[in-house]
N, C-alpha and C positions, 0 to 999 in steps of 0.2 A: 504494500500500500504506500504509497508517494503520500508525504503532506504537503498542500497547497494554503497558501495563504488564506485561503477561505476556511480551511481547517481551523487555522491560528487565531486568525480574527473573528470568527462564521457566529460568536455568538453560544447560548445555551445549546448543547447538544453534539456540538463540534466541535471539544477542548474544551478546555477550561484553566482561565488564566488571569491575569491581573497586572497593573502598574506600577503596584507598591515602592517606595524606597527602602523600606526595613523592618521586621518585626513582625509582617506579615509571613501567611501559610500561606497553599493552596492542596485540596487536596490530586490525586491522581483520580482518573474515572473511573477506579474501582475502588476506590476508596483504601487503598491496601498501607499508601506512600504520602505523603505531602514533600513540598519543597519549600524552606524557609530560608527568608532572605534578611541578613543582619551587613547591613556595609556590601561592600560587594562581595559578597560571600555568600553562595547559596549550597545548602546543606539538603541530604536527603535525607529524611526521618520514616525511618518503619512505624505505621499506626498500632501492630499487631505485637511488636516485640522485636529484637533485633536493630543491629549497633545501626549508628548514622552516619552517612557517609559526604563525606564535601568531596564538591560538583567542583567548580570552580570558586578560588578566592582571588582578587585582585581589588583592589584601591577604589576601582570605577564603579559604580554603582548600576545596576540590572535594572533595566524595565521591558513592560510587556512580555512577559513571564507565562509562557501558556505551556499545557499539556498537550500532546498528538490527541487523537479522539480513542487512539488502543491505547492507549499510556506507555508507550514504550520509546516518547521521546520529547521533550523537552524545548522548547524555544526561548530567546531572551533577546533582548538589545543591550550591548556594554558601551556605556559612552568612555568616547576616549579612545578606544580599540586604535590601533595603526597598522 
């Protein structure tokens, strides 16, 4: 399955995602995962049990933050990037 930006952006039912700066979750569409973002650092947290794992950390801060609609991937925008 390709994700297309209509995935990303498409709204309830197609991802599911946010713009947060920090402190926020989201969960994954199965509910299993969330992804929390503190500074530019997004960490992946097990709902059910089991350790957390950081995603990426750098300086720049993440927005538009969404899940694939199978939850097997992740989107973001890092300002700053070069």
């Amino acid at each position: 399955m390709k994700l297309t930006l209509n995935d990303i952006l498409g709204g309830a039912g197609n991802g599911a995602g946010y713009r947060g700066r920090g402190g926020e979750s989201i969960s994954s569409p199965d509910g299993n995962y969330s992804i929390q973002q503190q500074g530019g650092t997004l960490t992946l947290k097990a709902l059910h049990g089991g350790a957390d794992k950081e995603l990426v950390a750098s300086a720049e801060p993440k927005s538009d933050i969404h899940w694939a609609p199978d939850g097997k991937h992740i989107a973001y925008v890092s300002q700053g990037q070069s």
